[in-house]
N, C-alpha and C positions, 0 to 999 in steps of 0.2 A: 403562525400561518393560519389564514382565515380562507373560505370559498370566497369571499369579497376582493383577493389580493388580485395585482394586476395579472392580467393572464389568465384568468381561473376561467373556468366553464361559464353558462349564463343557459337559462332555461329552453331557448331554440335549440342546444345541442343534444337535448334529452327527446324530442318530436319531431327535428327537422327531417328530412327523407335527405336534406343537404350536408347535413352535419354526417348524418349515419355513411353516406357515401364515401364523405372523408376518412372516416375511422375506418374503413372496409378497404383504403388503397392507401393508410397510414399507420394508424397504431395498432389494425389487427395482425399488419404485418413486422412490426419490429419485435415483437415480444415469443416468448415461447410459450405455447398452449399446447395442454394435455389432453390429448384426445381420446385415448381408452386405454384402460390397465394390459400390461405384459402381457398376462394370462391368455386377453383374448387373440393374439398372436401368437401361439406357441407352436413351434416346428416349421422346420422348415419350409419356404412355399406357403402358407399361414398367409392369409391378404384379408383386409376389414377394412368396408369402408367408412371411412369416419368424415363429421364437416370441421373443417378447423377455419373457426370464424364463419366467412362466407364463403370458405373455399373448400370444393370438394375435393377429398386427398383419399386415399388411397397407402394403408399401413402396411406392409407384407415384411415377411420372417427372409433375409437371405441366408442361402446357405452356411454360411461363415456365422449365422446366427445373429448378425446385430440386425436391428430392426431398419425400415428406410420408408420414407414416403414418398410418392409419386402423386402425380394429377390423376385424378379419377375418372378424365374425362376424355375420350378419344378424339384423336388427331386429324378421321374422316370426317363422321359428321355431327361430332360434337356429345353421341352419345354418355351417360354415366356408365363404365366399363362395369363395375361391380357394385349390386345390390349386397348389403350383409355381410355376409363370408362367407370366403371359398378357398380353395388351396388347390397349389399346384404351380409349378415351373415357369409355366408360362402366364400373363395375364390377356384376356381375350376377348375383345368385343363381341357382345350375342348378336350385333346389329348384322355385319359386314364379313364377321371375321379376320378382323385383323389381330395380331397378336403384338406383342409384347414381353420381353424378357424382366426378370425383377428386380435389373435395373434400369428400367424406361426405353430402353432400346426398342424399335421398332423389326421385327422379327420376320412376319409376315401379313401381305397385302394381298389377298388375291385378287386374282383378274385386273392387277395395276402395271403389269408389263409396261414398259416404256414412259411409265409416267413417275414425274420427279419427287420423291419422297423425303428429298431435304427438309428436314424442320422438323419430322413427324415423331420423332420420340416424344415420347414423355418426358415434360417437365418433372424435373425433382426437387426436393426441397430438405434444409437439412432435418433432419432427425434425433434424437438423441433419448436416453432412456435413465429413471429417476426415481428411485423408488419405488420401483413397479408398477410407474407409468410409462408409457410414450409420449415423448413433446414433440410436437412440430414449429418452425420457425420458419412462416413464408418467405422474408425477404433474405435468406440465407447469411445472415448480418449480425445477427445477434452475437452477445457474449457467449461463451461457450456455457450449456448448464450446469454443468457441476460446478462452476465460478460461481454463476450465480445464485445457485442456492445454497453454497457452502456454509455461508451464515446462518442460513437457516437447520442445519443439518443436526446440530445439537438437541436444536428443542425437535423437530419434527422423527428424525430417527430414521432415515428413509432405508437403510439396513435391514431393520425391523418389518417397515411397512411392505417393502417388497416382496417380504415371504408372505404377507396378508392376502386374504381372496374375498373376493365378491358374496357377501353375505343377502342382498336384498338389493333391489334397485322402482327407485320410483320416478315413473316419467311425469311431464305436466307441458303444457303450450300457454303464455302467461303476453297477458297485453301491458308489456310495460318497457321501458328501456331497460337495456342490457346493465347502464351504470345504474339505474335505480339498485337493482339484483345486487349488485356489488354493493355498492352503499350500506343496502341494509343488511348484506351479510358481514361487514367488517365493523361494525359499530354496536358494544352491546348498549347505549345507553338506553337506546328503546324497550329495553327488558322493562325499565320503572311501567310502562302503557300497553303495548303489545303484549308483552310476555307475564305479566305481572303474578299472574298463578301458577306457568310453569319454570322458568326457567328464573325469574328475577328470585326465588327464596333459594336457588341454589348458587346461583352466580352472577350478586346483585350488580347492576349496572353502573353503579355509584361508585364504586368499586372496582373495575376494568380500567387496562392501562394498555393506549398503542403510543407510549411514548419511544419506542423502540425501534417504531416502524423508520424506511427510512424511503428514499426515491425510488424502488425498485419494488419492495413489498411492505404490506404492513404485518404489522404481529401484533395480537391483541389478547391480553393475558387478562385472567381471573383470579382474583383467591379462591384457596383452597374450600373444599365445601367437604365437614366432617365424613361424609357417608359417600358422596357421589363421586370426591375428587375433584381432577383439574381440568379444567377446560379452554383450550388453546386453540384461538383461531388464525388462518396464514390466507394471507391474501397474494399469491404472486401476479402483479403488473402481466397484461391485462385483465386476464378472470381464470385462472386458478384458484380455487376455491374450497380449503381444508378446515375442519373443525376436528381437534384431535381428544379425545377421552381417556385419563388415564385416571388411577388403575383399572379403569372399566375397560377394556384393550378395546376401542371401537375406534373408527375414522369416520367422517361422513366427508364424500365428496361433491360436489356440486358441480358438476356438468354443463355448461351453460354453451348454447350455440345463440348468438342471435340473429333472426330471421326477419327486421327492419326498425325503422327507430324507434318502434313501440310493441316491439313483439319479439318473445325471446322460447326456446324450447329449452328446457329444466331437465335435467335425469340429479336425481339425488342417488347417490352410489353407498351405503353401506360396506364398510371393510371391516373385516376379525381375522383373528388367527383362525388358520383351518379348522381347530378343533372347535374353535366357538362355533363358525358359522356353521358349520353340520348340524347344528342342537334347533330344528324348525323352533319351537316354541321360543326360543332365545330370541332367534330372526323375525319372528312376527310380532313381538315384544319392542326389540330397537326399532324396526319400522312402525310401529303403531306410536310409539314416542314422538320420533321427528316428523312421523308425517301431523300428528298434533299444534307442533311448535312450527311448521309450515303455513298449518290453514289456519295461524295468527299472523303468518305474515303475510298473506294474499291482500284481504283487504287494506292492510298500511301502504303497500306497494303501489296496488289499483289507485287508492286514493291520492298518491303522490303523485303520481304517472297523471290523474287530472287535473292536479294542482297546477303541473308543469305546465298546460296546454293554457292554463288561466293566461290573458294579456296583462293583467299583473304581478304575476308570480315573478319569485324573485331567490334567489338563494341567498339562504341571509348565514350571518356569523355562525359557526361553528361552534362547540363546544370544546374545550380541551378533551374530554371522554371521544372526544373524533380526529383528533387528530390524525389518525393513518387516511379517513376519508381527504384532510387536507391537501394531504401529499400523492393523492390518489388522482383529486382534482387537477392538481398542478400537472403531476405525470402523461394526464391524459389532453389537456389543453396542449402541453409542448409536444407531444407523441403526436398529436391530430395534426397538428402544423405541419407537424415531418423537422421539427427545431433537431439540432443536433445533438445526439448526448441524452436526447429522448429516455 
């Protein structure tokens, strides 16, 4: 499978403001995207507002404890309900005052005596929780998640990862497509040019294998590196985005919101076990690493991102070292259509 194959992407889809629209009322919605770790929902009443994709959602704690998302956005006049977090029973517009139960019910409207409130809950959306994440899934259609990442559960550990906490987080606003970001996180070939002093003498590029990856994620393995360990990267359809470190016990996650067809908001997320991330000097050590191995990949990205807008650019053959981007490509060309089976 090559990006040449029938169907594949083509360089308008990485700049169009047309294309980007499609993705935003098609594959951002079939897919489950992880919006923020357990943690930052903890106890009951517990609400975080997070974007999944282009949509603003709204993460809260029900009582019964399993996690839910709602629209973030009120049913008067359109206000964002909640900035950050907050907690509490009810959820409540600072506009108008209308409230809201947490489960989208609409509560209270004052001063709307006699006027018809049909409609006005909140949209919900399904939810589901994974390894000490929260996923959201707009068009409430998806596979169930633990189906789908059951394959992945061996190598990733999500058991493990759950009891993991937030060690460090690094934000950034990046002028590029959303699938560049992905691209270049699921392929280490570019370690030989980008990375070539830091990360290609630990986990050479020549050497990486997503032969395993399949229509749903990819998985992109390294050899062993005497001192450093293993380094394992999981791509889940659409931008779920893990780099996994063993025996070094670290996670890096990548947070990606995108905000149009050339511009995407970045948080790089840091996970350890509790006892690591307490150790500051540890935390300002793995940060100071990846944000390293980061500001090698800004300008590969920026320069692709201009490549794209060239009238002759052109996505050319792949290498086998890419194969999970092939099936990435394919995923997201039939996802965008809205094809079936996406």
């Amino acid at each position: 499978m090559t990006a040449t194959t029938a169907g594949a992407l083509t360089p308008a889809d990485y700049v169009s403001a047309v294309a980007f629209d499609r993705e935003a009322r098609g594959l951002f919605a079939v897919g489950w995207i992880a919006v923020c770790r357990s943690e930052e929902v903890a106890g009951a009443g517990a609400q975080k507002a997070v974007m999944a994709a282009t949509t603003p959602v709204l993460i809260v704690r029900l009582p019964n404890g399993a996690a839910a998302a709602l629209s973030n956005v009120c049913r008067h006049r359109a206000l964002t309900l909640v900035e950050g977090e907050t907690t509490g029973m009810l959820v409540r517009c600072p506009y108008h005052l209308w409230a809201y139960g947490l489960d989208g019910k609409l509560e209270a409207a004052p001063f709307m005596d006699g006027v018809d409130l049909t409609g006005c809950d909140l949209p919900t959306y399904a939810a589901a929780e994974w390894g000490g994440w929260v996923f959201v899934n707009l068009d409430g259609k998806a596979e169930p998640l633990a189906a789908l990442m059951a394959p992945l559960a061996a190598d990733i550990g999500p058991e493990r990862l759950a009891g993991w906490t937030v060690g460090f987080r690094l934000g950034f606003e990046h002028d590029w497509n959303w699938k560049v970001m992905v691209e270049n996180f699921s392929e280490s070939y570019h370690h030989i040019g980008a990375h070539r002093d830091t990360l290609q003498p630990l986990w050479p590029g020549g050497q990486s294998d997503s032969s395993a990856s399949t229509d749903r994620w990819i998985e992109l393995r390294h050899t062993d590196h005497p001192d450093a360990g293993t380094l394992n990267v999981f791509t889940v359809f659409p931008f779920f985005m893990l780099a996994l470190s063993d025996p070094g016990e670290s996670a890096f996650w990548y947070r990606m919101v995108p905000l149009g067809p050339e511009r995407i908001a970045l948080e790089i997320v840091g996970l350890f076990p509790p006892e690591v991330a307490e150790f500051t000097e540890a935390m300002e050590g793995a940060k100071a690493q990846i944000l390293a191995v980061h500001m090698e990949d800004i300008p590969m990205c920026e320069r692709v991102q201009a490549g794209l807008r060239a009238p002759d650019a052109m996505l050319g053959p792949l290498s086998p070292l890419e194969a999970g981007l092939a099936r990435f490509r394919a995923w997201a060309s039939r996802a965008g259509r809205g094809d079936q089976g996406a």
